[in-house]
Backbone bond lengths (Angstrom), bond angles and torsions (degrees), N, CA, C in turn:
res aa  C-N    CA-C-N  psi(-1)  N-CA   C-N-CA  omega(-1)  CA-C   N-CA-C  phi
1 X - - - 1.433 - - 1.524 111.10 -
2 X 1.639 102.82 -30.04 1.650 96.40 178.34 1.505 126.02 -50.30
3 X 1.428 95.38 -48.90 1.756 124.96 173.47 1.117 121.44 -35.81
4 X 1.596 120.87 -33.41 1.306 133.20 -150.70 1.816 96.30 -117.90
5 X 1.511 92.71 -29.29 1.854 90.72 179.40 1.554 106.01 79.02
6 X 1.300 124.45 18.73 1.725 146.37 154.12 1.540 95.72 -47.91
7 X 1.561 106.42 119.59 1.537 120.69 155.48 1.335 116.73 -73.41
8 X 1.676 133.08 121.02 1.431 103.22 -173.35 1.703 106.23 -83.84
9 X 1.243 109.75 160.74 1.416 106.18 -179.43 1.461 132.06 -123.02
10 X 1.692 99.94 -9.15 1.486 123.11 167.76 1.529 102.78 -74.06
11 X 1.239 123.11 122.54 1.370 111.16 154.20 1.649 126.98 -58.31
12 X 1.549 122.45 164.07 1.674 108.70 -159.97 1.767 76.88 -111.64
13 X 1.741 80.59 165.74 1.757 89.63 177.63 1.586 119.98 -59.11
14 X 1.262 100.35 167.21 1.637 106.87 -174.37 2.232 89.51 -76.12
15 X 0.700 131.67 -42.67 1.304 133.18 -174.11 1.530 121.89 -45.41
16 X 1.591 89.19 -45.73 1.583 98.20 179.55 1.727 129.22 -65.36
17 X 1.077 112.99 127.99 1.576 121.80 -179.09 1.134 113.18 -38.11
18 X 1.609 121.02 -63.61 1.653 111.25 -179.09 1.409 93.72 -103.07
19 X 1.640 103.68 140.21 1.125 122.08 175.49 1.939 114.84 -113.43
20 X 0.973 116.76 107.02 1.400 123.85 174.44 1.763 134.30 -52.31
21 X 0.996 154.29 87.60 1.365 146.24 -143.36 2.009 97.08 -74.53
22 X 1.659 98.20 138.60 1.126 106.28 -168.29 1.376 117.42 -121.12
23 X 1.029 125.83 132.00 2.007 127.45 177.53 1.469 103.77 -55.00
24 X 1.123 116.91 96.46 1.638 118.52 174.57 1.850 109.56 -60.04
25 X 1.273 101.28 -52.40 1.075 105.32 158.40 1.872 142.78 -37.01
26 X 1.524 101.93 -48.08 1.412 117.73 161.32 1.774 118.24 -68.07
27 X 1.670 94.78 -24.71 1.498 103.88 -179.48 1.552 110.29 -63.09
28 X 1.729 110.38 -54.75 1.628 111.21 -162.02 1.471 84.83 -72.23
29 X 1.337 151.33 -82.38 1.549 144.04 -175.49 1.613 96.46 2.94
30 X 1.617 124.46 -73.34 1.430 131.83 -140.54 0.823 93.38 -63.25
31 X 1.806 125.66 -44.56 1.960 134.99 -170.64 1.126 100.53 -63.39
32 X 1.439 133.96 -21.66 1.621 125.26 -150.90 1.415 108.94 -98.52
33 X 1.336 83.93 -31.40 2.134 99.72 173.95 1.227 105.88 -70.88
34 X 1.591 123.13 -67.64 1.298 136.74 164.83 1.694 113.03 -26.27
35 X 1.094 111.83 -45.33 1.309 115.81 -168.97 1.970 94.55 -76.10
36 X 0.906 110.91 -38.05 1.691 127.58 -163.72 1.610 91.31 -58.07
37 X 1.576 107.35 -68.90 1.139 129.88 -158.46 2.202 107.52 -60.77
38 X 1.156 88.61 -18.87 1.532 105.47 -171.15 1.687 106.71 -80.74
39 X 1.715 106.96 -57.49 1.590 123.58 -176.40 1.739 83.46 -63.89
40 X 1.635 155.76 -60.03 0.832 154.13 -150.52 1.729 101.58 -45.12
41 X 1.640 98.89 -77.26 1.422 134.90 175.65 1.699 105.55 -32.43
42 X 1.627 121.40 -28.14 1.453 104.05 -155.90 2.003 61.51 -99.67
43 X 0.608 164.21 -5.10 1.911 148.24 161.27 1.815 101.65 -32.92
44 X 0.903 132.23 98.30 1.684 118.42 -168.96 1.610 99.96 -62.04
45 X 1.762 136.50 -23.80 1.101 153.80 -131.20 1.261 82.30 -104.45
46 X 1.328 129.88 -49.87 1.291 130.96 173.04 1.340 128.51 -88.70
47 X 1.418 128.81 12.10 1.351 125.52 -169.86 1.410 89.23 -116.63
48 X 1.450 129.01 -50.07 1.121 131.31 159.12 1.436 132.59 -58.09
49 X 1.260 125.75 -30.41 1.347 122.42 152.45 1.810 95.52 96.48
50 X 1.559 120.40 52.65 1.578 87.09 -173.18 1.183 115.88 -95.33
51 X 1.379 113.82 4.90 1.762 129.83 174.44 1.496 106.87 -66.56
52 X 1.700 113.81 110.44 1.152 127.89 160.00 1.846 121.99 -34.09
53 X 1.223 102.59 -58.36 1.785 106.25 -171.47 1.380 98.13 -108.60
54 X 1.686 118.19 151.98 1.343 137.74 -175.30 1.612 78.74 -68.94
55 X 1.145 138.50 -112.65 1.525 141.33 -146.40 2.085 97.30 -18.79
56 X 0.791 111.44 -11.85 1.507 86.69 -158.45 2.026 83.01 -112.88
57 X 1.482 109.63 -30.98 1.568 91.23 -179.50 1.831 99.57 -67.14
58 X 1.309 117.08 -56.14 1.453 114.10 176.29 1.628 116.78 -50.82
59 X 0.962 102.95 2.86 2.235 91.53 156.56 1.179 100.33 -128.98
60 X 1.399 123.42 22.12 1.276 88.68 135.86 1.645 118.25 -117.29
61 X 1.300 87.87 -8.51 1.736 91.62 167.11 1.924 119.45 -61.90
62 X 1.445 102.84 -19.58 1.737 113.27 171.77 1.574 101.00 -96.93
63 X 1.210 123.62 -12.89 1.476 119.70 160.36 1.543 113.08 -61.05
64 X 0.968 106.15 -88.43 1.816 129.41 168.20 1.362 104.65 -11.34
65 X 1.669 113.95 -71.94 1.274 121.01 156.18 1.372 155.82 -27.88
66 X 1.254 94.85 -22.64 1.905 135.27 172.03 1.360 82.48 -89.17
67 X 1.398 122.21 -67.54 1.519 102.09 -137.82 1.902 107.90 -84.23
68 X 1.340 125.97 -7.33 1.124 137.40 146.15 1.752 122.25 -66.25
69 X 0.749 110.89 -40.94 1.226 104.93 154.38 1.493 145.23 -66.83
70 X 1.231 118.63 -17.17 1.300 166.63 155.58 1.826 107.36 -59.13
71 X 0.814 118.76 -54.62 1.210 140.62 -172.38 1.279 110.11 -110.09
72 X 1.445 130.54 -9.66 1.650 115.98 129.64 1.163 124.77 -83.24
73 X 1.271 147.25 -3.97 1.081 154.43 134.11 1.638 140.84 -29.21
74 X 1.812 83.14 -44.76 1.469 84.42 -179.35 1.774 111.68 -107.96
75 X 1.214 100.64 -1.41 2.001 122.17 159.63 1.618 109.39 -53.94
């Protein structure tokens, strides 16, 4: 990771000897995508894929997306 100049963004276990300082900030972002990418995935329409053409699986992936968003909004 040094090589590449990669920020790490997982924090390391409490156990481990050297401990690395971490962007807390970069952390909740990573959960928020992760979290995005997860509520997306439980879409069965989208985990399964039964949309023939990319244009038509990607609206509904900006559907889905609306409607999660939508519904953080009104939380």
């Amino acid at each position: 990771m040094a090589a590449r100049d990669v920020v790490p963004v997982i924090p390391t276990r409490k156990t481990r000897k050297l401990r690395g300082a971490v962007d807390r900030t970069l952390y909740q972002l990573r959960t928020l995508v992760e979290r995005c990418f997860n509520t997306l995935k439980n879409a069965r329409r989208v985990a399964t894929r039964y949309d023939k053409t990319a244009e038509s699986f990607l609206e509904f992936i900006d559907i889905r997306s609306i409607r999660l968003w939508l519904r953080h909004l009104s939380a």
